[in-house]
N, C-alpha and C positions, 0 to 999 in steps of 0.2 A: 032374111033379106033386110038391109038398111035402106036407109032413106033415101040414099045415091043408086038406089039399085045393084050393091056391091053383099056378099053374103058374108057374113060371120059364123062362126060356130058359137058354143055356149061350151067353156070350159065346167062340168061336173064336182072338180076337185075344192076349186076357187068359187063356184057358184057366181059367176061373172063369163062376159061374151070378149071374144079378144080383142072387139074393137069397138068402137062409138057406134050406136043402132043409128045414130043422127047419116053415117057415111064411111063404112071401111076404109074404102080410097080417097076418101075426100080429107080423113084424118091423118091419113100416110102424106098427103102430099102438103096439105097447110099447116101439120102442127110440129111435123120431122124434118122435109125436103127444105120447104124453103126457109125456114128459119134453121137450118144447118149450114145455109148457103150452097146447096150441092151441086147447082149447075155451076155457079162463079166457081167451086171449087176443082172442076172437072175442066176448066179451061186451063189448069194450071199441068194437065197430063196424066197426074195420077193421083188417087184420092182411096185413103184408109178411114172405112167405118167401123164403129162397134154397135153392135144390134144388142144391146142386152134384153133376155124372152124373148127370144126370136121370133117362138108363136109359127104363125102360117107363113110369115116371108113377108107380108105386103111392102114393110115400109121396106126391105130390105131391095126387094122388086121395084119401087118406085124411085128408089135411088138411082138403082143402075139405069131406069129410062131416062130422068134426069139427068145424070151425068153425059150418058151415051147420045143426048138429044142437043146437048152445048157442045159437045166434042167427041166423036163418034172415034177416035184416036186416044180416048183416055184409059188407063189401066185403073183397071176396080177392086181395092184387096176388099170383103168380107169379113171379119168375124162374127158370130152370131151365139151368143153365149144362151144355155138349153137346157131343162132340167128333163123335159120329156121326150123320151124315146119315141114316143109316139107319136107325137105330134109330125112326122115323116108321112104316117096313113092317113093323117087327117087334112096331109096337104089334099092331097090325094083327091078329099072329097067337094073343091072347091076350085072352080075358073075363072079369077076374076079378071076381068080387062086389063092385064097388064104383061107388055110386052114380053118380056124377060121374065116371066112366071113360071116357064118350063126349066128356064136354068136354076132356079132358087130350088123348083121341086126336083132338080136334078135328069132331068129327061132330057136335056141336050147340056152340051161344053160350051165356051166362048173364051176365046184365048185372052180378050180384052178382062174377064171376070174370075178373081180369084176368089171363091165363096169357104169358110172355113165354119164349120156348128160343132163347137162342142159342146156333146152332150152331158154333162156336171150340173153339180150343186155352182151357181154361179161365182157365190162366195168363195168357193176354191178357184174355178176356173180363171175369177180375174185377175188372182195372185200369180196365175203363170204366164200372163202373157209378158210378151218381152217389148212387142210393139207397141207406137206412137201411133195416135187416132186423130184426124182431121174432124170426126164429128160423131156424136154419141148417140146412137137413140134409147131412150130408156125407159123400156114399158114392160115395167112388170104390174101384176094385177095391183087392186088399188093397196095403202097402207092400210085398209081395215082387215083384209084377208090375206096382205104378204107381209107385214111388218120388216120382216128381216133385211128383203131388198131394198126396204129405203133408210138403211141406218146409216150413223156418222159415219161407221167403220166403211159401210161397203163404198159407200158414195166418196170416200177420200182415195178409197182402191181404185175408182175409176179416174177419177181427178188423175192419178199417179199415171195412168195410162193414156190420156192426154195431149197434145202435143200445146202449146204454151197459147196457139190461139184459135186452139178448138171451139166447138160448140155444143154443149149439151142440151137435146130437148127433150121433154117429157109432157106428158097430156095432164099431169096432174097438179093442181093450185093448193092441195091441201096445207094448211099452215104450218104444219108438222114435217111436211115434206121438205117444205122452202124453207125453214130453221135449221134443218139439218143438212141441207146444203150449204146455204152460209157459215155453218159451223164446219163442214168440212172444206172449207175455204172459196167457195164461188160467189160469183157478183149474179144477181138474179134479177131478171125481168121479166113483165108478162111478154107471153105468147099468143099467139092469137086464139079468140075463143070461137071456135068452129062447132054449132050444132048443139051447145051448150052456154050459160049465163056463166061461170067462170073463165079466164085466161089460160091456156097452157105455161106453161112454164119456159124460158130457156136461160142456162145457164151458162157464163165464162166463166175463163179462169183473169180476165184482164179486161 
């Protein structure tokens, strides 16, 4: 249980929880939603995210209520890039307060919401995407137990995928992080720092 009264789990593999103990939901909606712009972006009709570590869904959940909450007529593509199979049963074992939570764990449809999780090595998976993304969210475990997911290489793959005045954001301030951002071409600022003494991060390309 986090501090918002919202539940987490404790990934095993990474030896890390999938979300801030400070607020599961409270981190999905101030450190992704609204520094991604998601309702302003949702008055616009239709709105393409990319979930990178999908994890349990929340922020992915919190979008669509944000979206669907400025414009209950907007269309919602999903992608949700996954390394684990499993992570499907682990939805499973958590309810959080969030509208659209059945549709992320796939127990009901919405014609308005297009949810897409592939399950890969992300590294591969975001060399094949073909689409252009309105806003990014990017939470994979931290750089001290996932090195990979924050390198030049991958973070320029995502930039590629993109759309020119997208939004990337991420929960992490680490110096290492934001160097390799800059070096794969983004303009960086802090994010707001929610339930913790650092800023999250958000990145453009402009």
């Amino acid at each position: 249980m986090t501090e918002d009264n919202s539940v987490t789990l404790f990934n095993e593999k990474y030896q890390e929880y999938y979300h801030s103990i400070h607020g599961a939901l409270q981190e999905a909606f101030e450190k992704y939603i609204k520094p991604c712009r998601i309702a302003e972006l949702a008055k616009t009709g239709k709105i393409r995210i990319l979930d990178v570590c999908f994890g349990l869904g929340y922020t992915s959940a919190a979008a669509i209520e944000a979206a669907l909450e400025s414009n209950p007529d907007c269309e919602i593509e999903i992608v949700g890039l996954e390394i684990d199979a499993g992570i499907f049963d682990e939805m499973k074992k958590v309810s959080p307060s969030l509208k659209y939570y059945d549709v992320i764990r796939g127990d009901k449809k919405n014609p308005k919401i297009n949810l897409k999780i592939l399950v890969a090595d992300a590294r591969v998976s975001i060399k094949e995407l073909t689409e252009k993304f309105d806003a990014v969210f990017l939470i994979p475990f931290s750089i001290a137990v996932c090195p990979e997911l924050w390198t030049v290489e991958f973070l320029s793959d995502i930039k590629k995928a993109m759309k020119p005045e997208a939004t990337l954001a991420t929960y992490s301030c680490a110096k290492l992080v934001r160097n390799n951002l800059k070096s794969a071409g983004f303009i960086i600022k802090d994010g707001p720092a929610v339930g913790r003494r650092g800023p999250s991060t958000i990145a453009t390309l402009k």
